[in-house]
FITI-198318 format. One record per residue (C-alpha): residue in three letters; chain; x, y, z. Coordinates in steps of 0.05 Angstrom, whole numbers, plus 5000, padded with zeros to 4 digits. Each point is the difference from the previous one (the first is absolute). Layout:
BEGIN
{'ALA'; 'A'; {X; Y; Z}}
...
This chain:
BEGIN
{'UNK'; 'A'; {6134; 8481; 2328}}
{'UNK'; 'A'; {4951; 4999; 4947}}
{'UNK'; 'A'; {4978; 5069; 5010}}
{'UNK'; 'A'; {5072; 5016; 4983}}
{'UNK'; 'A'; {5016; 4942; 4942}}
{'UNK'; 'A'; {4930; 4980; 4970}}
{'UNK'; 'A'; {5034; 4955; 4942}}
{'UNK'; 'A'; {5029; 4964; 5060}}
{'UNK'; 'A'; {4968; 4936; 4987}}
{'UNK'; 'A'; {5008; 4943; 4947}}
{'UNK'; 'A'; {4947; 5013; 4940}}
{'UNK'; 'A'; {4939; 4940; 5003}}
{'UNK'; 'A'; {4963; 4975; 4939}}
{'UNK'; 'A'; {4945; 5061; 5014}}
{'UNK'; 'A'; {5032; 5061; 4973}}
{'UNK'; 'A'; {4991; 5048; 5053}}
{'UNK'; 'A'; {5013; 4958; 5065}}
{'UNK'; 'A'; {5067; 4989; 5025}}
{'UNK'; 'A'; {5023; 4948; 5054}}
{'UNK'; 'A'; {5044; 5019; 5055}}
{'UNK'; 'A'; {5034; 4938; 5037}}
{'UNK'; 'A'; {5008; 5013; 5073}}
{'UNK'; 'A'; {5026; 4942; 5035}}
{'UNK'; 'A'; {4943; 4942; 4989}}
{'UNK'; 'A'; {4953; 5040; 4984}}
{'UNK'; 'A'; {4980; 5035; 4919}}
{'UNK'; 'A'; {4963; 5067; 4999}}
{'UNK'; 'A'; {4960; 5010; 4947}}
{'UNK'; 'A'; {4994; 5078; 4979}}
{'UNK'; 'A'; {4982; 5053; 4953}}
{'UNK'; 'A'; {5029; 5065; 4997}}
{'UNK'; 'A'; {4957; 5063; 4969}}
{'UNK'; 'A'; {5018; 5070; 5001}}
{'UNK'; 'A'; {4980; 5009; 5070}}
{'UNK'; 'A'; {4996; 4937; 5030}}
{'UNK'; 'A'; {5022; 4931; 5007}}
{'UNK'; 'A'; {4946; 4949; 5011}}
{'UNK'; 'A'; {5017; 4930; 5034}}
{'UNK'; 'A'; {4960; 4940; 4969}}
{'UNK'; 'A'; {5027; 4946; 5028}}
{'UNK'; 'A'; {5048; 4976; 5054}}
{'UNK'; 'A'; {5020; 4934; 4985}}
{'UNK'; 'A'; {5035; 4938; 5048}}
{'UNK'; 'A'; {5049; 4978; 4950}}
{'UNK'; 'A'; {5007; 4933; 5034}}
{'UNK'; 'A'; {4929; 4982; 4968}}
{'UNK'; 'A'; {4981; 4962; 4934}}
{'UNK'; 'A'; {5008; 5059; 4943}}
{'UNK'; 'A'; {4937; 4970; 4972}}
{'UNK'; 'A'; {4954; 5026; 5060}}
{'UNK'; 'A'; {5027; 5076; 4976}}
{'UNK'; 'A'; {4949; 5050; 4985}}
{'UNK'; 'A'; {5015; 5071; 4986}}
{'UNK'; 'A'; {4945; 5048; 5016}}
């Protein structure tokens, strides 16, 4: 689905990742011209505090 709708996700603080919510879960992800790199998967259940975007 990305692939198809890159802007998909919900813009972050970081200007170039996006987060996508699937169920409990965040991915964290930046889209370039030919790629889309994943930084971070993220339990959404956790404390936000313990969040670090690589």
């Amino acid at each position: 689905m990305l692939t198809k709708y890159p802007n998909l996700g919900i813009k972050t603080e970081m200007e170039s990742v996006r987060g996508l919510i699937i169920n409990e879960y965040i991915v964290y992800y930046e889209t370039r011209q030919s790629s889309i790199t994943i930084h971070t998967i993220w339990d959404s259940r956790q404390n936000p505090d313990s969040l670090v975007i690589k």
